[in-house]
C-alpha positions in Angstrom: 0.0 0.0 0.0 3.0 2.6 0.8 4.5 1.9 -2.6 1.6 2.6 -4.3 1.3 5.8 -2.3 5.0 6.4 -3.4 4.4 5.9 -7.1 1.3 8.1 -7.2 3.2 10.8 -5.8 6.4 10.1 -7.8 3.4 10.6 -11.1 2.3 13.4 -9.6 5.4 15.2 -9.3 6.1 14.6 -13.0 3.0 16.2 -14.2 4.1 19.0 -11.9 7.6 19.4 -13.5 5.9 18.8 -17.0 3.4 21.8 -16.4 6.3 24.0 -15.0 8.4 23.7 -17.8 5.5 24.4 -20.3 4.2 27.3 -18.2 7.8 28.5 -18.3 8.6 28.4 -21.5 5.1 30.5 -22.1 6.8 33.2 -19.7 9.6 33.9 -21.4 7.3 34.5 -24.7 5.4 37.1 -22.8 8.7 38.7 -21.3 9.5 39.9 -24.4 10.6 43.7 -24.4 8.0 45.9 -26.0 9.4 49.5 -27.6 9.4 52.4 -25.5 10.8 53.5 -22.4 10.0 51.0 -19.8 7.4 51.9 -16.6 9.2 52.8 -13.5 8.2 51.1 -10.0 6.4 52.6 -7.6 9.4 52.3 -5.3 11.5 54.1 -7.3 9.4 57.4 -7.6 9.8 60.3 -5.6 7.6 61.4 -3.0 5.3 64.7 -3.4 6.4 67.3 -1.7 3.2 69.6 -1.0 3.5 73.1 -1.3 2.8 75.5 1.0 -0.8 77.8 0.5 1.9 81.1 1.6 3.1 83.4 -0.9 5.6 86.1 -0.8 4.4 89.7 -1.4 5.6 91.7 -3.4 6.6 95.5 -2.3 4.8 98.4 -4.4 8.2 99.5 -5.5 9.3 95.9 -6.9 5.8 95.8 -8.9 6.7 99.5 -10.2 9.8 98.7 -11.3 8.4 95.7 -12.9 5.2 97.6 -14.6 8.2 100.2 -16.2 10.5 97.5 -17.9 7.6 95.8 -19.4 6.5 99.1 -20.7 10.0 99.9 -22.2 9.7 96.0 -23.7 6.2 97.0 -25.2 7.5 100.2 -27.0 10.6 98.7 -28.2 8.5 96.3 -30.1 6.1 99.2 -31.1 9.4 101.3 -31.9 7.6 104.3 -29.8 10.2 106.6 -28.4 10.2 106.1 -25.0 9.9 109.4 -23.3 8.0 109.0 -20.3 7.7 105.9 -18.6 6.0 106.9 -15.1 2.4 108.1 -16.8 -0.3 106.5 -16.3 -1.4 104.5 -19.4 -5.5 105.5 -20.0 -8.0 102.8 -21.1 -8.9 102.7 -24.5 -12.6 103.4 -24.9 -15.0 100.9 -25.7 -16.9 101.3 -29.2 -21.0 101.0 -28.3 -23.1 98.6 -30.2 -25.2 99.9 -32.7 -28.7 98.1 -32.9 -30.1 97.2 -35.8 -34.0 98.5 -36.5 -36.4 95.9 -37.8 -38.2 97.3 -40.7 
C-alpha cells in the first residue's frame, strides 16, 4: 500500500515538473521587451512634496519697477520713443453697439 502511495506521488510530481516547464517556456514568450521607455516602479518614484498655501508679497516698488520694464519691452517692439515711462497709461474706450431696426 506505501509503494503505491510512493508511485502516485512520484506521477504526480512529474506532471508537476511537465506543467512547470511548459508554463515557463510560455513566460519567457510574454517577457519579451516591447518598444518604449520601460514603466518605473512605484518604489522608485519620488515622494510629493506639498507646497505650501503662503506666498511672498511683493513690495509696491518691486511691482513699479516691474510695470516700467515691461513698458519699455512693449514700445521697443512698437518702436515708440520712449519718453516717459512713469504716466499713467489711459483705457482705450470701448466702441457702443449699434442696434439694428427691424423694418
Amino acid at each position: 500500500m506505501v509503494k503505491d502511495i510512493l508511485a502516485a506521488i512520484d506521477a504526480e510530481i512529474a506532471r508537476l515538473e511537465q506543467v512547470k516547464t511548459l508554463l515557463s517556456a510560455s513566460d519567457a514568450r510574454a517577457a519579451k521587451r516591447k518598444p518604449g521607455r520601460p514603466a518605473k516602479a512605484a518604489s522608485v518614484l519620488a515622494p510629493r512634496v506639498q507646497k505650501t498655501g503662503k506666498r511672498r508679497k511683493m513690495s509696491a516698488e518691486a511691482r513699479k519697477r516691474i510695470r516700467q520694464a515691461q513698458l519699455k519691452r512693449w514700445a521697443t517692439q512698437k518702436g515708440a520713443p520712449t519718453a516717459n515711462m512713469n504716466a499713467t497709461v489711459a483705457p482705450v474706450p470701448k466702441a457702443k453697439k449699434k442696434t439694428v431696426k427691424a423694418a
